[in-house]
N, C-alpha and C positions, 0 to 999 in steps of 0.2 A: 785428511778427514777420517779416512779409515779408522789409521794409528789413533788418533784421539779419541775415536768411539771405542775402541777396542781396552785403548790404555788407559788405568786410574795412574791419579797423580798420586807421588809416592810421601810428600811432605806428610808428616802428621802433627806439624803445627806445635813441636814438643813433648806431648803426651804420649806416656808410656804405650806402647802396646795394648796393653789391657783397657787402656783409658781410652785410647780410639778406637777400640770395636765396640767398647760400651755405645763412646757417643755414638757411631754410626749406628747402631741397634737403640736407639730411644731415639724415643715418637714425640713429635711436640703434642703436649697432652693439655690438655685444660679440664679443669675438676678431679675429683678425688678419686679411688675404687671402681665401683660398680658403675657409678654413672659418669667415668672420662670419655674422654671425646677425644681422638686421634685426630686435629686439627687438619693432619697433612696429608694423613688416607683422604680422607672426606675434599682436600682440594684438589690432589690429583686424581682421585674418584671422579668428581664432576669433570678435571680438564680433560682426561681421556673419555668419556663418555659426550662432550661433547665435539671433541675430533670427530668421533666415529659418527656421529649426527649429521654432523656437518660436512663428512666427506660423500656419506650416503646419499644426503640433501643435494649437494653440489652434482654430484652423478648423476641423479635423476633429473635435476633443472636441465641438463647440458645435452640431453639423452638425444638420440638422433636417428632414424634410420639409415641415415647417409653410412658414411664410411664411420665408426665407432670412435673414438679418444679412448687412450689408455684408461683414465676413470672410470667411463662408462663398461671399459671390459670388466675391469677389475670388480665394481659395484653390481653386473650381472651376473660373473660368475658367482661370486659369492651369495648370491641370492638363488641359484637356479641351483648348488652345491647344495647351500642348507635346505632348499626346501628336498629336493630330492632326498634326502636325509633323513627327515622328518616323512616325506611319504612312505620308505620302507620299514619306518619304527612304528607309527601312531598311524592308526587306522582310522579318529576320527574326525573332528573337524579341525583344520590345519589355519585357521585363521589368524589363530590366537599364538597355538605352537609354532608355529613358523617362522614369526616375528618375531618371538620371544627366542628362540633359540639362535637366530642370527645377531638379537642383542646382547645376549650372553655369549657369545662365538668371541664375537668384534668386540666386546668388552673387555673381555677376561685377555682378551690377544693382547688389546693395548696396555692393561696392566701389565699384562711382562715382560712388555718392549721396554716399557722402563726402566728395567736392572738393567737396560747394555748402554746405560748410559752411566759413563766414567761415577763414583762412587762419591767423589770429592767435588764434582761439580757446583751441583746446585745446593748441597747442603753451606758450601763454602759461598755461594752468592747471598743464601740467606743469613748468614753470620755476618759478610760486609752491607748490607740491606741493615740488617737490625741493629749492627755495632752504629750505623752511620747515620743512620733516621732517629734511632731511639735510645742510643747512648747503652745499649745490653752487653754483659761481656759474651763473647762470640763462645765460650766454651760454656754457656747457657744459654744457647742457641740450639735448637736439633731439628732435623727435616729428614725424615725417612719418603722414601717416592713413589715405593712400588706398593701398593695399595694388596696385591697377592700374597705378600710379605706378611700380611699384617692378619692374623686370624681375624678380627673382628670383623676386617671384610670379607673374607670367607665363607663365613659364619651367615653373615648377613645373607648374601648369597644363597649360599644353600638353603639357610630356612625360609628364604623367599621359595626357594621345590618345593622345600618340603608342605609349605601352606596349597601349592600348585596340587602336589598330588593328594589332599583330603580334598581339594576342591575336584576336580575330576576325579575324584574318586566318588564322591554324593552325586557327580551330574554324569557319570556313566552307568552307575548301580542306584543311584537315590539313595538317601539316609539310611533306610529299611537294608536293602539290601546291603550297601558298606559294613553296618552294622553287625549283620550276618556274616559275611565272611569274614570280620574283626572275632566274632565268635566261632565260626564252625571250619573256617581251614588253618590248618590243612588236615585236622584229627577226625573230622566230624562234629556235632551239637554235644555229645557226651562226655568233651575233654577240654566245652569251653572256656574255663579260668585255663587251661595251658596254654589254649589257642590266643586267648588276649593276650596274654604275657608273652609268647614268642612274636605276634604279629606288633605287639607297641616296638619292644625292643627293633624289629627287621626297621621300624618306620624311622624311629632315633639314628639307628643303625646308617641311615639315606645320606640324612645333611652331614651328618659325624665325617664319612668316609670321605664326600666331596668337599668340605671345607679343608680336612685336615691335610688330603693328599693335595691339594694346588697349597697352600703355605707350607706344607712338608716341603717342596721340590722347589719352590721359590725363595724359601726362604735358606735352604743348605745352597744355593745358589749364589743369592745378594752375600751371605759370610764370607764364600769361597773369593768372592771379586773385593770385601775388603780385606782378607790375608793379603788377596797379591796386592792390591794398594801401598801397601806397609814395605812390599819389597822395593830396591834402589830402581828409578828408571831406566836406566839401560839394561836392565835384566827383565823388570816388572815385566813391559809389552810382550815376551813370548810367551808364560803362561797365562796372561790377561787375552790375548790375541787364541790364544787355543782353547781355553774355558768360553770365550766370548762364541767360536764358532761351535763348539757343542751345546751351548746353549741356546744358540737358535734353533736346532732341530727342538727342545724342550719346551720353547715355548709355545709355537704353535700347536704340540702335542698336547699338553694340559689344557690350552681353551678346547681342544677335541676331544681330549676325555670328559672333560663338565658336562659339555653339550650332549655328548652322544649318550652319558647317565641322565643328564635330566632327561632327554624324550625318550628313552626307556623307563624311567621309573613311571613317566605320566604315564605311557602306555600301558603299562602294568594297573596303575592306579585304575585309568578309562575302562579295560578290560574285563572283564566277568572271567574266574578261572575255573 
């Protein structure tokens, strides 16, 4: 079980080199340009956000004073981890940040769990799936999995902060006061067309960093596990088994940098400086 999670399958179905990192890098897209739609972010989007649902859910149905079940530790800690996280960041009401940042934690986690799943798998079930239902040739087929991968969720992502921190931003200063420190810091009243322009820039500056750095590191990831794909199997498994366990420290790491910038940036936002 290991070895399979660890090892990609090495066939590339005929296609040069170059032809299979293409395919594995395109997205099943539907519509043109500006308004495509990454058919396969948005289904693993929804399946992993409703595991995390659903395991939360199940935890807490099952919850017990008695002697604990492993879920119920597992769904405490993580709860009693993020809030305490949130209380030494954000000082003001936790109601909202709380639960927000433990669904971006457990979110962004299970987006990255996905890249250690073999490269070849599921994009190859949905090639025998659509070659066999719908008559498609299977090399016009594409299924990308990891949704972290994919900047558009990223993006999405972040500018959901970024909408976060103008809102606590007007409901900790009110419009009035936002407005003034959009104008007067950090220069003073005297400098404020400088102060607009470096404070818009800082606010772009927010979602820009947190989108790019989680698909920056997930997606030099998901390449590095299809190079080794392309290597023979009996070679493949040791560099797919050693990228696979460094890459577990990576993912948990990036859903804790997202988190721990979003309840700082709110914080910052909430704040009066």
């Amino acid at each position: 079980m290991l070895t399979g999670l660890l090892t990609a399958a090495s066939s590339s179905g005929g296609m040069t080199p170059t032809e299979y990192v293409t395919h594995h890098l395109t997205h099943w897209t539907v519509g043109q340009g500006f308004w495509s739609l990454h058919v396969d972010t948005m289904i693993f989007s929804w399946l992993t956000g409703l595991v995390f649902v659903g395991i939360f859910w199940l935890g807490s149905r099952r919850a017990t004073a008695e002697v604990p079940s492993g879920l119920q530790n597992f769904v405490e800690v993580m709860v009693e981890w993020i809030d305490d996280l949130v209380k030494e960041s954000f000082h003001g009401p936790r109601t909202f940040v709380g639960p927000l940042c433990l669904t971006i934690f457990m979110w962004v986690l299970f987006w990255n769990l996905l890249d250690l799943i073999p490269v070849d798998w599921i994009p190859r079930i949905a090639q025998e799936v659509a070659g066999a239902a719908l008559g498609i040739d299977p090399h016009h087929v594409y299924m990308r999995i990891v949704p972290s991968a994919d900047p558009n969720a990223t993006f999405g992502l972040s500018i959901t902060v970024l909408l976060l921190i103008f809102t606590y931003s007007i409901k900790g200063k009110g419009v009035i006061g936002f407005g003034k420190e959009l104008l007067t810091h950090p220069f003073g009243p005297w400098l404020a067309p400088f102060n607009l322009i470096l404070n818009v820039v800082e606010l772009i500056a927010k979602p820009v960093s947190l989108a790019l750095r989680l698909f920056g590191n997930l997606y030099a990831a998901e390449l590095i596990f299809i190079l080794i794909a392309m290597l023979p199997m009996w070679i493949g498994w040791l560099p797919g088994a050693a990228w696979a366990m460094f890459h577990i420290l990576v993912i948990p790491l990036q859903a804790f940098i997202f988190t721990v910038l979003t309840v700082v940036y709110i914080s910052l936002a909430y704040e009066e400086h």
